[in-house]
C-alpha positions as CSV (number, residue, x, y, z in Angstrom):
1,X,95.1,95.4,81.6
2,X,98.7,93.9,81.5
3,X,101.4,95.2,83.5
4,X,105.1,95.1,83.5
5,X,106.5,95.6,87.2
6,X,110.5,96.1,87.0
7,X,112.1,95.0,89.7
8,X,111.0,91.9,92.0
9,X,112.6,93.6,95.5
10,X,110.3,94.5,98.1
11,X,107.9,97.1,96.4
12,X,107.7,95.3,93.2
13,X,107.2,91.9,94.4
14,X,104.5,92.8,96.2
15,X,103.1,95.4,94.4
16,X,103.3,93.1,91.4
17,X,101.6,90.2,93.4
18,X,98.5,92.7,94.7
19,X,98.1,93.8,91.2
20,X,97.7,90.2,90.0
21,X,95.4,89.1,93.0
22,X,93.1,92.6,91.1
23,X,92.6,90.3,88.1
24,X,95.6,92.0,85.7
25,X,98.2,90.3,84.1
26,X,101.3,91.2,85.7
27,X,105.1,89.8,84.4
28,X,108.0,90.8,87.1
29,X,111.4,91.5,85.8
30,X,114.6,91.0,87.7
31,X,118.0,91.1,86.5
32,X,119.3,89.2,89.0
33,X,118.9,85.4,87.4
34,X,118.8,83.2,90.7
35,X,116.2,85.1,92.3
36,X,113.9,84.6,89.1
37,X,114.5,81.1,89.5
38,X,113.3,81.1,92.7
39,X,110.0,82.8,92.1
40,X,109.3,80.7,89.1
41,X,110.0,77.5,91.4
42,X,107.9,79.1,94.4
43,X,110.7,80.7,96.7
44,X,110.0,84.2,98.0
45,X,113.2,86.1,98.3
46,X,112.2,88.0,101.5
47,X,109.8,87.7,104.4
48,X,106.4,88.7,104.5
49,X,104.2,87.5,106.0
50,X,101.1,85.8,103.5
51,X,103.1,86.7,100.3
52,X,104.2,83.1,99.6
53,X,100.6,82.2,99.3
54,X,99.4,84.9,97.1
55,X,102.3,84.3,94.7
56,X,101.5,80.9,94.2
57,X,98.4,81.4,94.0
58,X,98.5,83.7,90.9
59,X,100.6,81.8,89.7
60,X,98.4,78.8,89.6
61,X,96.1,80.9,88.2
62,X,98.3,82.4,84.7
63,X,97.8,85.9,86.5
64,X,101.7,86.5,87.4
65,X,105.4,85.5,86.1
66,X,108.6,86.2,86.1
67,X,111.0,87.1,83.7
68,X,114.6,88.3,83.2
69,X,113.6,89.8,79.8
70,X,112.5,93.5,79.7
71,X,111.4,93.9,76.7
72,X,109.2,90.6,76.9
73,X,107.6,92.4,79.9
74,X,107.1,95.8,78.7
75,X,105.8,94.4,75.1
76,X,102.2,95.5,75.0
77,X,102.1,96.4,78.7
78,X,99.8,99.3,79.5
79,X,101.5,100.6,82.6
80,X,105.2,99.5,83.6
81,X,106.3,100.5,86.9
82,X,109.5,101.1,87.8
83,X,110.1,99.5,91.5
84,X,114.3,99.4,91.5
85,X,116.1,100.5,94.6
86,X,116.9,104.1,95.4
87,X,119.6,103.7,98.1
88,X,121.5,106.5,99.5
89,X,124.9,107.3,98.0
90,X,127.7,107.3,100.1
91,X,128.8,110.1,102.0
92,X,126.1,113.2,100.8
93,X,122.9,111.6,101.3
94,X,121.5,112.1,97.7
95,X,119.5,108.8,96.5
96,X,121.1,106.7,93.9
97,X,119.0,106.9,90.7
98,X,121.1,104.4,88.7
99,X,118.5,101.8,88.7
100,X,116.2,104.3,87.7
101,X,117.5,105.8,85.1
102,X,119.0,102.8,83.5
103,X,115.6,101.3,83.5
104,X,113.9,103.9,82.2
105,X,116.4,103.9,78.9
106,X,115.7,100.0,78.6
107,X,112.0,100.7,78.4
108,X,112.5,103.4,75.3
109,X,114.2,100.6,73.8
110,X,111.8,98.2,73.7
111,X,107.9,100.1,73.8
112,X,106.1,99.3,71.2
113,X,102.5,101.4,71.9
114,X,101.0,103.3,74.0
115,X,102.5,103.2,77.6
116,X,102.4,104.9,81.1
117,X,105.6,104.5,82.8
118,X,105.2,104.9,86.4
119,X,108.0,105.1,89.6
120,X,106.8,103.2,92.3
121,X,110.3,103.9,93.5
122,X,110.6,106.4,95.9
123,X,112.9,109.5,94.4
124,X,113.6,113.0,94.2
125,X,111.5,115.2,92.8
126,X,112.6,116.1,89.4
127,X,113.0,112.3,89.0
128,X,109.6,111.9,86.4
129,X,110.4,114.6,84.6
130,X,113.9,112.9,84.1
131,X,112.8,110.0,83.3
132,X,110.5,111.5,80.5
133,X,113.7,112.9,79.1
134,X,115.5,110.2,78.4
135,X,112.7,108.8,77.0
136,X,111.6,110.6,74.9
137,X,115.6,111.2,73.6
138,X,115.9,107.8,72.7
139,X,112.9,107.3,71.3
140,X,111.2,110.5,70.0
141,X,108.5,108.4,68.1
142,X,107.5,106.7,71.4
143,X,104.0,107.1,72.5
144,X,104.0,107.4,76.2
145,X,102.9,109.5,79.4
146,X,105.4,109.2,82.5
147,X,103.5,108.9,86.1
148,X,104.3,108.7,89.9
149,X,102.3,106.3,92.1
150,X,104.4,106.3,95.6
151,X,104.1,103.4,98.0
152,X,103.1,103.7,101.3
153,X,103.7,99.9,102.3
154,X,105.1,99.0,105.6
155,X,107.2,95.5,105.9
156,X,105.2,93.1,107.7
157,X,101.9,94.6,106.5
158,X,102.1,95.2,103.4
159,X,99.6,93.3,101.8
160,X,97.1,94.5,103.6
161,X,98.7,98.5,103.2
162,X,98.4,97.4,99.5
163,X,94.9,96.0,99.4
164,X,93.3,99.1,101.9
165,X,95.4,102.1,101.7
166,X,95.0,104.7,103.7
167,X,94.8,106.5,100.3
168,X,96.3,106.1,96.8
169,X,98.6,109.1,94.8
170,X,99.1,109.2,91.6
171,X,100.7,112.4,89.9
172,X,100.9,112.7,86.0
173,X,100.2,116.1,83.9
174,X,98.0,114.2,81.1
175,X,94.2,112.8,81.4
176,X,95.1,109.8,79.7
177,X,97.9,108.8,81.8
178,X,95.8,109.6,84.5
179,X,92.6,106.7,83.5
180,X,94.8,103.7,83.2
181,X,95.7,104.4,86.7
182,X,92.3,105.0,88.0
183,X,91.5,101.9,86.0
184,X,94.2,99.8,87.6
185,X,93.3,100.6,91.0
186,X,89.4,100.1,89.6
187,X,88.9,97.1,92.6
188,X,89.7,99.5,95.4
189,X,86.8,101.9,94.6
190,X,84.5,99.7,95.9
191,X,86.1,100.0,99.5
192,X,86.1,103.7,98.5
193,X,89.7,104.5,99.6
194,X,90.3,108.0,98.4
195,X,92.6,108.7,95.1
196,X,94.5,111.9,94.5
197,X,95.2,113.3,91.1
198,X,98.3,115.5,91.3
199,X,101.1,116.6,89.2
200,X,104.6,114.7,88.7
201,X,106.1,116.9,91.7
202,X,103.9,116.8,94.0
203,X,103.2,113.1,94.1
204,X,107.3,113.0,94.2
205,X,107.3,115.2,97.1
206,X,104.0,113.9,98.9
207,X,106.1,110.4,99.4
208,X,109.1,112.1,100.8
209,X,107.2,114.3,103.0
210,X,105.0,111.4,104.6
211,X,108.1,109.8,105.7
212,X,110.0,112.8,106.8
213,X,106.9,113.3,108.9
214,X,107.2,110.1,110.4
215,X,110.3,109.9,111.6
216,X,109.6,113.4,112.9
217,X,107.1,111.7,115.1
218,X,109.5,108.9,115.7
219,X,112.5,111.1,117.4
220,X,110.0,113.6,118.8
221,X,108.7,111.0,121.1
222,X,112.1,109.3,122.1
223,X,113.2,112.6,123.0
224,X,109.8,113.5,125.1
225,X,111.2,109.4,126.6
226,X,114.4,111.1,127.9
227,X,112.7,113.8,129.6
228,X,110.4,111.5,130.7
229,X,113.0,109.7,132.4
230,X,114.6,112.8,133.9
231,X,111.5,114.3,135.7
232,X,110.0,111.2,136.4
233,X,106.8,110.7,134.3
234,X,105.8,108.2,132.0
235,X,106.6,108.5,128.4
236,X,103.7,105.8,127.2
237,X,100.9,108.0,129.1
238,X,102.3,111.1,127.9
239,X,102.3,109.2,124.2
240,X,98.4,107.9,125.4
241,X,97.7,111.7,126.7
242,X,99.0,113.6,123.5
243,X,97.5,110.8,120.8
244,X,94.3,110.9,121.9
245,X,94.1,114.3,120.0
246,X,92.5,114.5,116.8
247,X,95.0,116.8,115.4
248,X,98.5,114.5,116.9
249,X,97.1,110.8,116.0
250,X,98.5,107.8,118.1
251,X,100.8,106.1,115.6
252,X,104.2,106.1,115.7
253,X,104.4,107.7,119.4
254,X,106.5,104.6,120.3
255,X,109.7,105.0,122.2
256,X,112.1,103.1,120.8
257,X,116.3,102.5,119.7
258,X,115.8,105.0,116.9
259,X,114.2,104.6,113.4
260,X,115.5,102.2,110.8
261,X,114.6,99.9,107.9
262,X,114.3,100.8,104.4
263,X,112.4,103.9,104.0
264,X,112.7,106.6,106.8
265,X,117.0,106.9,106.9
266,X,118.1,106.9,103.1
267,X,114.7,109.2,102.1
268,X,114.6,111.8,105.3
269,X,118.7,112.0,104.1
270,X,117.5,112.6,100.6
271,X,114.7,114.8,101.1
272,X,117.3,116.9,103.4
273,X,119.3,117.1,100.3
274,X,117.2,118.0,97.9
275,X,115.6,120.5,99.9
276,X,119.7,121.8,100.6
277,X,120.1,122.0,96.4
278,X,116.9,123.7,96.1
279,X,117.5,126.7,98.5
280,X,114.6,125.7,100.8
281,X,117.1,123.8,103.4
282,X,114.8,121.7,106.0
283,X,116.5,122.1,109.4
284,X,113.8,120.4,111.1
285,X,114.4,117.0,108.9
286,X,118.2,117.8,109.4
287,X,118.0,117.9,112.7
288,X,115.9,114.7,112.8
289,X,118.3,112.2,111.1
290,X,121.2,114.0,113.7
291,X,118.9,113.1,116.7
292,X,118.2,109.6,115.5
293,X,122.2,108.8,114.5
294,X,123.0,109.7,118.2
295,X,120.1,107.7,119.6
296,X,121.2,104.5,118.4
297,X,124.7,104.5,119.9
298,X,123.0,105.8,123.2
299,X,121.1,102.7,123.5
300,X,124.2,100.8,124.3
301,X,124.4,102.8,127.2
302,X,121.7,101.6,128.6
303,X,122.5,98.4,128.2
304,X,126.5,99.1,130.0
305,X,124.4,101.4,132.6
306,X,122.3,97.6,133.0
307,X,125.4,96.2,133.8
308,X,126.5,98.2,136.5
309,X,128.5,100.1,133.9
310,X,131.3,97.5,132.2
311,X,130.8,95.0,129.6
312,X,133.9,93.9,129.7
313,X,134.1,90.1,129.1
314,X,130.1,89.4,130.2
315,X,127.3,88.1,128.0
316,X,124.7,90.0,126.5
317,X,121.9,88.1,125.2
318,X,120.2,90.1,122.3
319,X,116.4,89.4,121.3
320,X,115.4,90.4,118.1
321,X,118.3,92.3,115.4
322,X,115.8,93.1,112.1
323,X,114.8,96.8,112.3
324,X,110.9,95.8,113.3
325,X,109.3,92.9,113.4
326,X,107.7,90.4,110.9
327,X,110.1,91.1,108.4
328,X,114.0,90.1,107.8
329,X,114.7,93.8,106.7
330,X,118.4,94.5,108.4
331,X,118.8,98.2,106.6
332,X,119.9,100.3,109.0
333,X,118.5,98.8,111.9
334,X,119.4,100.2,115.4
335,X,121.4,96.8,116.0
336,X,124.1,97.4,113.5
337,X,124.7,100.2,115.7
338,X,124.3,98.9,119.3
339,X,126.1,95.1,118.6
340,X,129.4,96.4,117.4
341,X,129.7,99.3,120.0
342,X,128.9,96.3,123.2
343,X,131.5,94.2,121.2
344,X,134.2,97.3,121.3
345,X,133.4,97.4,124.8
346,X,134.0,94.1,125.5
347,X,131.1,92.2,125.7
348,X,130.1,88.9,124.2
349,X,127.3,88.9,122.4
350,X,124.8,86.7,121.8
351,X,121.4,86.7,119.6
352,X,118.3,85.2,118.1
353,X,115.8,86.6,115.7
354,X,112.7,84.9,114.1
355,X,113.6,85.9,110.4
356,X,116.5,88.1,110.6
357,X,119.7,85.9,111.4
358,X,120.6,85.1,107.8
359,X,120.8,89.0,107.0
360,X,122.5,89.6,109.8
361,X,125.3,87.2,109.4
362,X,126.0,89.3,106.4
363,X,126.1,92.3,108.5
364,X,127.4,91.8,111.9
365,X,130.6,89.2,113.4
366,X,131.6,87.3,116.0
367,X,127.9,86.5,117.1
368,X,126.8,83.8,118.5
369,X,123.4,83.0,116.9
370,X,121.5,81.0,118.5
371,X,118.2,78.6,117.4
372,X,115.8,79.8,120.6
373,X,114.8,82.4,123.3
374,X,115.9,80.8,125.9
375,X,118.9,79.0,124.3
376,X,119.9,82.8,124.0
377,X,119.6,83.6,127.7
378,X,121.0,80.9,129.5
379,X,124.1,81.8,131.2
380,X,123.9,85.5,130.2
381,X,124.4,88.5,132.1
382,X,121.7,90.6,130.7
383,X,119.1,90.4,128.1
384,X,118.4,93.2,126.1
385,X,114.9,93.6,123.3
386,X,115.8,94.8,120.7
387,X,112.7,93.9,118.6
388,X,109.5,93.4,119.4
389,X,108.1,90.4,118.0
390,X,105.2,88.8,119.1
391,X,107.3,85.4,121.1
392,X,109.0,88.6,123.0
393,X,106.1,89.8,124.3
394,X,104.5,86.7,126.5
395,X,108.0,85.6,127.9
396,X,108.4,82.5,131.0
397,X,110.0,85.4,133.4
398,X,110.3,82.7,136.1
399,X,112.5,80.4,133.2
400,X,114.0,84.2,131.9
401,X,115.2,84.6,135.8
402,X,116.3,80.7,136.4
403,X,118.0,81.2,133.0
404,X,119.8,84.4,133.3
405,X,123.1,85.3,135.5
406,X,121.5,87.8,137.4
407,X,117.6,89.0,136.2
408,X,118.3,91.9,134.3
409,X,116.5,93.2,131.4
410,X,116.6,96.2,129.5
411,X,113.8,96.4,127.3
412,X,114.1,99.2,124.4
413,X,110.6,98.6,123.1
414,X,108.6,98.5,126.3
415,X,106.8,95.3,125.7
416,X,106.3,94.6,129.5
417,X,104.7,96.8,132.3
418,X,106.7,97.9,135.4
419,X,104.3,96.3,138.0
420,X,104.9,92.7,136.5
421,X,108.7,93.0,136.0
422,X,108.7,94.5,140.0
423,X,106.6,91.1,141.1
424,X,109.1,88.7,138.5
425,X,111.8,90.1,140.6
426,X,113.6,92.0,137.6
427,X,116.2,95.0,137.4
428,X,114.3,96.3,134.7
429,X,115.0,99.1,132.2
430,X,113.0,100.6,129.7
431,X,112.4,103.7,128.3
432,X,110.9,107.2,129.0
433,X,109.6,105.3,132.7
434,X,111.0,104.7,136.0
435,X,113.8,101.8,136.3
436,X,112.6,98.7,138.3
437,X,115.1,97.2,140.7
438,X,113.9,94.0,142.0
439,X,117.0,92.2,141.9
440,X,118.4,90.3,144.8
């Protein structure tokens, strides 16, 4: 089977790459000329963890390659996945299908037999059916079925979510379309991880509807935090006490500064607005992405409140900016929200983050970015975790406290327990539990 994967961002870089490590011949296209230099001389553009090594080594073995060309890609390719971006468009929500559409009318120009064109891009529903239109306008002799094959990778683990899915969709209206998929993802039936045949709209509204659900879980639990905090209990045995149930599941009941990254914002805003156009308005999403705006900005509060309630003119020493760890993604993370609002109050801040500093220096000014931990702590009047990555979580506290103005630490991810911060001798805040005051 030879593939053409359009688009070498995060979906179709790896996607493309997991496809290759199956056996199939896979060529990556990418408009954008430097970052096609850089694959074909070994650089990955973004972080994730492993994917250097199974790049190279499919490239070694004649499996995978990288072009600018489209039509070189898409000449005798049996499936060609479309993996462009789908951002949000400013102001009303709706995803930008640009990309998509512009890609789609490249590939009528240049099939030349049989071909199942797939979005691996998550849009709209309507989008496949779209797709086939212009398609088939330009090129009413082309032989083609058009498909949708939603990811369901999370940054960081990826490879792995690509390799043993949870399960695999695939929506198309036509049998054939339907057996080169089922034959591309041949290698996973051994591990017996379930496929389902659908239609073009349901698959489209399956991926949409996973993530809406998500995030619903997401801002569900940071609320049940506040109460938490208001009555006394404590949010991570509540999480513990509720996840335990078959029917609720235990992921994503983690408090935390609000939902962020690639996926959940821009498609919980589109599905929102599709749902709007279509008559069928989905308050509950609605009033998700409301809850989760607010929440960000309220975390700085927590971090003044840490302070005894002015930043004026101290230090804040941030740990971690990228939206979650083991990945560099800065797209709408909760600290493009929390740094500038501590800087208009007055503080200076300070940060480091394993991956995510060249990102952010794009996104956020007058940091001071620092090289270490505890290069980022000395001298500061609080720290705050943003991020949990694994250094985080197995801190010095006796060099955090020696370090630090006063030992303060308000910790929005709730990496350490309350009993240890008490015997460290910490102010310590977290959320949906009681507040630790140790200090001297």
């Amino acid at each position: 089977m030879r593939i053409a994967m359009i688009g070498t961002g995060y979906v179709g870089l790896v996607s493309g790459t997991c496809f290759s490590e199956f056996g199939w011949n896979v060529i990556c296209v990418d408009k954008d000329e430097s970052k096609i230099a850089a694959l074909k001389d070994g650089r990955i553009p973004i972080y994730e963890p492993g994917l250097d090594q199974l790049v190279a080594k499919n490239v070694a073995a004649g499996r995978l390659s990288f072009t600018t060309s489209l039509s070189e890609a898409v000449d005798g390719a049996d499936a060609i996945f479309i993996a462009v971006g789908t951002p949000s468009r400013r102001g009303d929500g709706h995803a930008d299908l640009s990309y998509v559409y512009a890609a789609a009318g490249e590939i009528a120009d240049s099939l030349t037999g049989y071909s199942v064109i797939v979005t691996k891009s998550t849009v709209p529903v309507g989008t496949g059916r779209e797709i086939e239109r212009i398609v088939r306008t330009r090129r009413p002799d082309a032989d083609f079925d058009v498909a949708s094959n939603p990811e369901f990778l999370r940054e960081g683990s990826a490879i792995e979510d690509f390799m043993r899915p949870d399960r695999i969709v695939v929506g198309t209206n036509g049998d054939r379309a339907a057996q080169v998929l089922k034959t591309l993802y041949r290698p996973l039936a051994l591990r017996e991880k379930p496929l389902i045949l659908t239609t073009l709209e349901t698959a489209e509204v399956i991926k949409y509807a996973g993530n809406a659900f998500l995030a619903t879980k997401i801002t569900f639990i940071n609320e049940i935090a506040d109460l938490c905090e208001k009555v006394g209990a404590d949010v991570q045995d509540v999480a513990r006490g509720i996840g335990l149930d078959g029917r609720i599941g235990a992921k994503f009941l983690h408090p935390g500064p609000g939902y962020g990254g690639s996926c959940f914002p821009k498609d919980t805003k589109a599905l929102a607005r599709t749902a709007h156009d279509s008559g069928a308005p989905t308050r509950i999403v609605e009033t998700v992405i409301a809850v989760n705006d607010a929440r960000k900005l309220a975390m700085t509060d927590r971090i003044v409140d840490a302070c005894g309630g002015d930043v004026e003119g101290k230090t804040v020493a941030i740990l971690g900016v990228t939206f979650k760890p083991n990945t560099d993604d800065m797209r709408d993370s909760p600290s493009l929200d929390i740094i500038p609002e501590l800087q208009r109050r007055g503080a200076r801040v300070r940060a480091y983050d394993p991956a995510g500093m060249h990102e952010a220096g794009k996104l956020l000014t007058n940091i001071d970015w620092m090289d270490g931990t505890y290069a980022t702590l000395d001298g500061a009047d609080v720290v705050a975790i943003l991020t949990e990555w694994n250094e985080f979580r197995a801190l010095d506290l006796a060099e955090v406290k020696r370090l630090l103005k006063r030992p303060v630490m308000v910790d929005l991810r709730n990496v350490y327990a309350l009993d240890e911060m008490a015997e460290a001798g910490f102010d310590y805040y977290s959320l949906g539990r009681r507040t630790v005051r140790a200090a001297g």
